[in-house]
C-alpha positions as CSV (number, residue, x, y, z in Angstrom):
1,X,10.5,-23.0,-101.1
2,X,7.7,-22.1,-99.4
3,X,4.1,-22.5,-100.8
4,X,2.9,-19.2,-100.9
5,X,6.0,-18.2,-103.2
6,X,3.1,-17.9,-106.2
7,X,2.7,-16.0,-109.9
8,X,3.9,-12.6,-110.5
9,X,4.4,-11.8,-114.5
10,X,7.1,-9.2,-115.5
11,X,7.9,-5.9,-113.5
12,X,9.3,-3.2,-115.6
13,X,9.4,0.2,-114.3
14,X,7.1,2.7,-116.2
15,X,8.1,6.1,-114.4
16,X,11.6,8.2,-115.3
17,X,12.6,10.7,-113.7
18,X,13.9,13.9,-115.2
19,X,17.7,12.5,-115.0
20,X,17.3,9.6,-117.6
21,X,18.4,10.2,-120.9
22,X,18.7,7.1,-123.5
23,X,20.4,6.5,-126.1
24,X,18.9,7.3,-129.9
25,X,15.6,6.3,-130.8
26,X,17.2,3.8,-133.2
27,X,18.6,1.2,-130.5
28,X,14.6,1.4,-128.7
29,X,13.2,-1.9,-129.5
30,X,9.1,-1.8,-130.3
31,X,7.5,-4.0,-127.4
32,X,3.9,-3.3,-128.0
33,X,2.3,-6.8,-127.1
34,X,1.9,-5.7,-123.6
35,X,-1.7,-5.7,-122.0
36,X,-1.8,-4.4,-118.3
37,X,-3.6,-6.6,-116.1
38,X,-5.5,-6.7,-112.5
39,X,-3.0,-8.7,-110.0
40,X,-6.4,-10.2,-108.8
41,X,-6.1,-12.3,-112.3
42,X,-3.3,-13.9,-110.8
43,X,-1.9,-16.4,-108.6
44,X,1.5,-15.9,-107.8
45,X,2.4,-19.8,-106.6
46,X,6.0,-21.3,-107.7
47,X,7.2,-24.5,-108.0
48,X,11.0,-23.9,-107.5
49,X,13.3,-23.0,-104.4
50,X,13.6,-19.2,-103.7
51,X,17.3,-20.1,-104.3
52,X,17.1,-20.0,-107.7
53,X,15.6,-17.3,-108.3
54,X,17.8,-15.6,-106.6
55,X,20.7,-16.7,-109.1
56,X,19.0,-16.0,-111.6
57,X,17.7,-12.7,-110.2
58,X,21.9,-11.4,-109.6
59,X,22.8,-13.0,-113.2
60,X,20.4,-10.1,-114.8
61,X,21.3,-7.2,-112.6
62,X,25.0,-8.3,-113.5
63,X,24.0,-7.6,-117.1
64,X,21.9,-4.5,-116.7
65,X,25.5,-3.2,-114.8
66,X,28.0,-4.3,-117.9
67,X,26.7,-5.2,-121.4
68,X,23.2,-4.4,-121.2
69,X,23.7,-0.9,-119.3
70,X,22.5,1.4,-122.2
71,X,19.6,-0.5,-123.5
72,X,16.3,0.7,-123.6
73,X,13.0,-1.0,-124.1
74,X,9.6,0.2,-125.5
75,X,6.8,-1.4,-123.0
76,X,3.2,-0.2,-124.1
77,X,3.3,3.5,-124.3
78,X,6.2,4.1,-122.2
79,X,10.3,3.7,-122.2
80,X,12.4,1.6,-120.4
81,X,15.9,1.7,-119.1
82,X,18.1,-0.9,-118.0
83,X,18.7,1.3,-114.6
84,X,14.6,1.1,-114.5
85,X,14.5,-2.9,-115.1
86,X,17.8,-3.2,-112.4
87,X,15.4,-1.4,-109.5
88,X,12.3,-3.7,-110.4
89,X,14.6,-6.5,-109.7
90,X,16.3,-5.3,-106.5
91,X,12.4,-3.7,-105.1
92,X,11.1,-7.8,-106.5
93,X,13.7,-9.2,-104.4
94,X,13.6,-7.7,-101.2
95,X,9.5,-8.3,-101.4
96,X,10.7,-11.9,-101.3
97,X,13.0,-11.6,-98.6
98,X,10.8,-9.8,-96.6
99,X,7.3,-11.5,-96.7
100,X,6.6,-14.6,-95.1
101,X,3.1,-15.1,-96.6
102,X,1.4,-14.9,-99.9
103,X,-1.2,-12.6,-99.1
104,X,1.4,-10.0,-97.8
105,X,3.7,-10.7,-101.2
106,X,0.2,-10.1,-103.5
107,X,-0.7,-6.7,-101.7
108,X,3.4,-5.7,-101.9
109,X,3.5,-6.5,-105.5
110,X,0.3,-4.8,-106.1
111,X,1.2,-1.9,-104.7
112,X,4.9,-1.9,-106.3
113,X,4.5,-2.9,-109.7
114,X,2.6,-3.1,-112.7
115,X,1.6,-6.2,-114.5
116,X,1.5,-6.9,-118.0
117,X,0.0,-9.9,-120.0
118,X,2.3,-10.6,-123.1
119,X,0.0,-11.1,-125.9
120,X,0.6,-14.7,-128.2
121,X,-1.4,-15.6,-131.1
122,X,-4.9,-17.1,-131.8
123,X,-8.6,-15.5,-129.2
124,X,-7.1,-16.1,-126.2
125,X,-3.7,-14.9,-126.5
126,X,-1.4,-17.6,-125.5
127,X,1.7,-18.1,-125.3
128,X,3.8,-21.1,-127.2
129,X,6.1,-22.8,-124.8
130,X,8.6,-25.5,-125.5
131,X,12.0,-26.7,-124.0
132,X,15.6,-26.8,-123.9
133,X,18.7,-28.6,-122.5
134,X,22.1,-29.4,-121.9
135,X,22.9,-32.6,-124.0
136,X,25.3,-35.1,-122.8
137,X,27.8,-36.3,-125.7
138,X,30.9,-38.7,-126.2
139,X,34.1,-37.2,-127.3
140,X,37.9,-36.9,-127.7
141,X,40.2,-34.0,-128.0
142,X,41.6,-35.6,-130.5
143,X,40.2,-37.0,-133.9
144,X,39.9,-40.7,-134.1
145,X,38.0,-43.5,-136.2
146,X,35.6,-43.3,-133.6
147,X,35.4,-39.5,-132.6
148,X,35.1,-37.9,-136.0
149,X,32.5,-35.4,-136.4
150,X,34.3,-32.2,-135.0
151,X,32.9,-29.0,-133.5
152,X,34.3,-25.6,-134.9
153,X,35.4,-22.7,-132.5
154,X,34.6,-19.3,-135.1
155,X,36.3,-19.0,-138.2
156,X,38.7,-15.8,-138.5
157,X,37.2,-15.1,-141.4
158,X,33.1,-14.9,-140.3
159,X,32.5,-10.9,-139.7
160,X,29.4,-9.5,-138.3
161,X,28.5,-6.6,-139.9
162,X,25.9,-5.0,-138.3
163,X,22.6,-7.4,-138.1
164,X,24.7,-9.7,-141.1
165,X,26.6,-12.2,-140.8
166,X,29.5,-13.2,-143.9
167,X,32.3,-13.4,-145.6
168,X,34.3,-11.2,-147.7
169,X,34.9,-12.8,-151.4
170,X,36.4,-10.9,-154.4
171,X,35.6,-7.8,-152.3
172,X,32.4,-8.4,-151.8
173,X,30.3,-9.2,-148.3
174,X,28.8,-13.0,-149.3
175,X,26.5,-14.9,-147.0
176,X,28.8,-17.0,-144.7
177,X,29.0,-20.5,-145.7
178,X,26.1,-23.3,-145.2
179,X,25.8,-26.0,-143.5
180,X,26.1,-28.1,-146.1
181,X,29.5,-26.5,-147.5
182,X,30.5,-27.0,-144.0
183,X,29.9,-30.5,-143.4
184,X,29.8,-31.9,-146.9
185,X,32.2,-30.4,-149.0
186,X,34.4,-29.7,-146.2
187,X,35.6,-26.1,-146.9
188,X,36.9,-25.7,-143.2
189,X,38.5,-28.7,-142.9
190,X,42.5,-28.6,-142.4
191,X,41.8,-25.2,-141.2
192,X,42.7,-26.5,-137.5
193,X,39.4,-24.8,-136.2
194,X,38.2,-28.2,-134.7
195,X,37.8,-27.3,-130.9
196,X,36.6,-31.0,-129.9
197,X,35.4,-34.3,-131.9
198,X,32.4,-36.6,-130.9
199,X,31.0,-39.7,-131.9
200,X,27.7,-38.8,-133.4
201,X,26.7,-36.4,-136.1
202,X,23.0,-36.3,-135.0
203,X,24.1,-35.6,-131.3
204,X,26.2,-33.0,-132.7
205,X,23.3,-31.6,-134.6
206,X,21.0,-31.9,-131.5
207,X,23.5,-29.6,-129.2
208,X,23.8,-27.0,-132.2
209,X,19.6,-26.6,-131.8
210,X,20.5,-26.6,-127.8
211,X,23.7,-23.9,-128.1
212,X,25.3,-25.6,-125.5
213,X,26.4,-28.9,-123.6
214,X,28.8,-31.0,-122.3
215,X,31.3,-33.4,-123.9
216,X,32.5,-37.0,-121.8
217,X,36.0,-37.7,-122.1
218,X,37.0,-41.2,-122.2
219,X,39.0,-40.6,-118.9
220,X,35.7,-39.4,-117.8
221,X,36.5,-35.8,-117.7
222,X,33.5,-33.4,-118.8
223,X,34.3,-30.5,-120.9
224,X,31.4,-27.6,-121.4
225,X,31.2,-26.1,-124.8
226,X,28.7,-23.3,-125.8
227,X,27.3,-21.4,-128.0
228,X,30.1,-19.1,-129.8
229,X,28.4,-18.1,-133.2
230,X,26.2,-18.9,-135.9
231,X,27.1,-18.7,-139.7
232,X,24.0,-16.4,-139.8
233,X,22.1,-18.6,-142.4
234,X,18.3,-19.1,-142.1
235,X,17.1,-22.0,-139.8
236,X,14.6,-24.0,-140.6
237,X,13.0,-27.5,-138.6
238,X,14.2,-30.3,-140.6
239,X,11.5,-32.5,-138.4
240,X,8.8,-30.2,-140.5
241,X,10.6,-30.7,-143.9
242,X,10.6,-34.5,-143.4
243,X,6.7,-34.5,-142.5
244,X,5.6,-31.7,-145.2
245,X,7.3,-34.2,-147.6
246,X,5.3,-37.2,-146.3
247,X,9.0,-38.9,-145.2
248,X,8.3,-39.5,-141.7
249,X,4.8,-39.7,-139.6
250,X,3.8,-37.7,-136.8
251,X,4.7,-40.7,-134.4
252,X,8.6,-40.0,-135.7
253,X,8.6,-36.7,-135.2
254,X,10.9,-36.1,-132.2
255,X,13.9,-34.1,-131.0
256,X,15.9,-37.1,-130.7
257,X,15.5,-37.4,-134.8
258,X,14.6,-40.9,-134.5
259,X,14.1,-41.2,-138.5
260,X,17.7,-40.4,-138.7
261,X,19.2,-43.7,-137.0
262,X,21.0,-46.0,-139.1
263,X,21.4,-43.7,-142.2
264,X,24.8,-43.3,-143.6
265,X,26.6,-39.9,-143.0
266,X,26.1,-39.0,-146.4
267,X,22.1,-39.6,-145.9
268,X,22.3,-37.6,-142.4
269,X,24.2,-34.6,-143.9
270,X,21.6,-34.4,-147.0
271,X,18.3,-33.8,-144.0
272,X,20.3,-32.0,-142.1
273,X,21.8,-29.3,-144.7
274,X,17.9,-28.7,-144.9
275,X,19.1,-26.3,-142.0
276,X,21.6,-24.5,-142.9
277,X,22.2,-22.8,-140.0
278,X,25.4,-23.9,-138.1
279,X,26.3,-23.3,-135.0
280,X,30.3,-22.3,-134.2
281,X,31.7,-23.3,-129.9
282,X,33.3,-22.3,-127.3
283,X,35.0,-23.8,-124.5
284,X,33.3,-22.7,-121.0
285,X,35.0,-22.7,-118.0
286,X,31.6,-22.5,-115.7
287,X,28.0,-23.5,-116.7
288,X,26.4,-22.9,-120.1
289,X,26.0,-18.7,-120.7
290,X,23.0,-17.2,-122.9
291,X,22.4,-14.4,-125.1
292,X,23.6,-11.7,-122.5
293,X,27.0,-13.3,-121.8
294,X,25.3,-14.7,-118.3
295,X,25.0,-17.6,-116.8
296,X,21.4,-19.5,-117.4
297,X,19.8,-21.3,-114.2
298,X,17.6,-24.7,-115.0
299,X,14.1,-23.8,-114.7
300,X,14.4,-20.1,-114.4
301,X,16.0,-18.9,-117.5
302,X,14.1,-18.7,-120.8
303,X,14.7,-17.7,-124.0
304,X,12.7,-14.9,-126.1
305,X,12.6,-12.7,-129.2
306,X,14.8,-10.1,-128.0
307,X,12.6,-7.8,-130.6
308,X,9.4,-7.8,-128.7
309,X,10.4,-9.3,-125.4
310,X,13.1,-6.9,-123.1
311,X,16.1,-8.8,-122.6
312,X,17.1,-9.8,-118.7
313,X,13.6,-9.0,-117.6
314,X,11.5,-10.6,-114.7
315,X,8.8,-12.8,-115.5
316,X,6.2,-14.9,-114.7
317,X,5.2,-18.3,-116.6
318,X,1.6,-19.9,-116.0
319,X,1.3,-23.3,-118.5
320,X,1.5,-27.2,-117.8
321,X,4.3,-29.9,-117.6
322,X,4.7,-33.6,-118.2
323,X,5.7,-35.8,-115.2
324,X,7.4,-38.6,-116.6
325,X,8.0,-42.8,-115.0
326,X,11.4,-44.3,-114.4
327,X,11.7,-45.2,-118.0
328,X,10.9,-41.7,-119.5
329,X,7.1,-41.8,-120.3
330,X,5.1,-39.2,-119.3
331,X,2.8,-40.0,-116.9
332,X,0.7,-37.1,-117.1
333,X,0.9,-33.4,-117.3
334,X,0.0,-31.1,-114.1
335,X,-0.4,-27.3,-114.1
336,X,2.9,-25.2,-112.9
337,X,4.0,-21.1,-112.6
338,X,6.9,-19.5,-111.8
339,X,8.9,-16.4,-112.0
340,X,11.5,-16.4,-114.9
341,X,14.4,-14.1,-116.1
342,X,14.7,-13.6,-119.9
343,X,17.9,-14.5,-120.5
344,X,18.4,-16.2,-123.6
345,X,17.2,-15.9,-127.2
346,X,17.1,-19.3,-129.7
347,X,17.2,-19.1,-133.7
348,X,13.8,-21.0,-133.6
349,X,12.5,-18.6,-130.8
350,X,10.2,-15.8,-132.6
351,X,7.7,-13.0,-132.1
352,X,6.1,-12.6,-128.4
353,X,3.9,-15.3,-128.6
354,X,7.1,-17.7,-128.0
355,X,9.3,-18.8,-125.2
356,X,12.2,-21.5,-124.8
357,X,12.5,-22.8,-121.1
358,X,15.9,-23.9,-120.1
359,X,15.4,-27.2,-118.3
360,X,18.8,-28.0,-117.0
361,X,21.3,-31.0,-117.7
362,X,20.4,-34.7,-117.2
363,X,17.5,-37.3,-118.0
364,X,15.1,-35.6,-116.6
365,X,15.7,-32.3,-118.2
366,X,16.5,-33.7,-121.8
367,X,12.5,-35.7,-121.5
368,X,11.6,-32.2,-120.4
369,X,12.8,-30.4,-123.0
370,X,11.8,-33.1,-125.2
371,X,8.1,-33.2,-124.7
372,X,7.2,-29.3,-123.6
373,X,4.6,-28.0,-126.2
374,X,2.0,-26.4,-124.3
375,X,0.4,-22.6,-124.7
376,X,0.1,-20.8,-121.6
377,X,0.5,-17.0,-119.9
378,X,3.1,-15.2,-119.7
379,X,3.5,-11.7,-117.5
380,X,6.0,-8.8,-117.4
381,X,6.6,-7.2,-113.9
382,X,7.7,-3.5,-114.1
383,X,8.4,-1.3,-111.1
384,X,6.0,1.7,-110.4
């Protein structure tokens, strides 16, 4: 991609005209975290191929025309469409497609859109950034000695019921069950809801946090499973629980839950059912999908709080990023921006001052996903 490709936060179109009606003021999300900004505070360099954004650019406007045609967004004092954030995309991308140098692309955006700094916590308003992946795991179709620990497609008998997720028992709407009943005491067992089986009930654990992966076959085929539904219980970071308890030390506190190896199940299942929020699969015939049913593209999709942050929305990210040896090390971290589609939400992702990156499938993306903790900017682009 060419060099000049640089930052532009998140355009979301701020006039309606007369025509526009939307829906009751009960589906209009508050966004009030937004703080317009001079584009002369930013530099609009990316790091990825035009390519990519491109993908990620039709996956949004292929949500704003199905699923996400009626919603509505409040950003700073004004109301937002989904027609609205469908015409910043298509006016973003023929800016791209049209300018061959980044002092043409600034004074295009400038005169286009409005710009709006999303607002984190602490003086200077940053916002939290960390990763995720597509893990790799080992499994079978079929339970064995060795593939044992199953994934569940959704139980018939989990019912959303508006914002709640249950049961019905005796009549009554009950919290669906843990993850502990689950895995422990087994109450969905012999239930035939097991969709596949793998090898490792911490990997297993690990792609629940991700919501989706892929699965290795022993006849090397690779399966993609995904995110289907959750059993609506609270999650919590069983990495915090270990260290507020004084079980582990910072220096064991990573995503690949190194203080679980070499525990007995019956160890592993009593941290884990700290979090009892369980993850239910799917089988994917494609690449992994996110929260609006659309395909998520590595390095350009991120996750957000679907409260304060519109969903599908173009962004742009300003943080740093660890470069990493042969082995996995970082090396060092260097300074990166992009523009980004909100296109995914996460059960650990909340509030405005937070944001998931989806890093893609493989080594590097898993060390990636795996070391990203750094505050940074984050920008809204919204068509005149």
């Amino acid at each position: 991609m060419k060099s000049w490709f640089k930052t532009l936060p998140f355009i979301m179109v701020i006039f309606f005209s007369g025509c526009v009606s939307f829906p009751p003021q009960s589906s209009v999300k508050s966004l009030e975290s937004f703080t317009p900004v001079s584009i002369a505070d930013i530099d609009f360099q990316d790091d990825l191929d035009q390519a990519s954004l491109d993908l990620a650019i039709d996956h949004s406007i292929n949500y704003y025309e199905n699923a996400g045609r009626d919603k509505v967004y409040r950003i700073a004092d004004g109301l937002i469409g989904a027609q609205q954030l469908k015409e910043t995309l298509k006016a973003f991308r023929e800016i791209l497609h049209g300018t061959d140098n980044k002092a043409d692309l600034r004074k295009k955006v400038a005169e286009e859109f409005n710009i709006y700094r999303v607002s984190g916590s602490g003086v200077a308003k940053d916002v939290l950034f960390t990763g995720y992946y597509e893990p790799l795991l080992e499994g079978s179709l079929e339970r064995t000695e060795k593939y044992k620990y199953p994934l569940y497609r959704v139980p018939p008998d989990l019912i959303k019921n508006e914002n709640k997720i249950g049961r019905m028992s005796n009549g009554e709407f009950v919290p669906y069950y843990s993850r502990h009943e689950i895995d422990v005491e087994g109450v969905l067992k012999g239930t035939n809801l097991e969709l596949i089986w793998v090898d490792d009930p911490v990997e297993l654990f690990s792609l629940q946090i991700q919501g989706s992966g892929k699965v290795k076959l022993e006849d090397g085929t690779i399966l993609t499973v995904g995110y289907a539904q959750t059993n609506g219980r609270p999650f919590r970071s069983i990495t915090k629980f270990m260290l507020d308890g004084g079980k582990i030390n910072s220096s064991e506190a990573s995503y690949r839950y190194p203080f679980l190896k070499g525990k007995s199940d019956q160890e592993i299942y009593d941290i884990l059912s700290y979090n009892e929020r369980y993850t239910f699969f799917r089988f994917l015939n494609n690449e992994p999908v996110g929260s609006l049913g659309e395909p998520v593209t590595p390095g350009r999709s991120i996750a957000t709080d679907p409260e304060f942050f519109p969903e599908g929305a173009l962004a742009f990210i300003h943080l740093r990023k660890p470069v990493f040896d042969t082995e996995g090390n970082v090396k060092e971290t260097v300074d990166f921006s992009r523009f980004v589609l909100s296109q995914d939400k996460g059960s650990a992702i909340e509030g405005p001052g937070r944001v998931d990156l989806f890093c893609g499938f493989g080594a590097n993306a898993e060390y990636t996903a795996g070391t990203l903790k750094e505050k940074g900017e984050l920008y809204l682009l919204i068509k005149k």
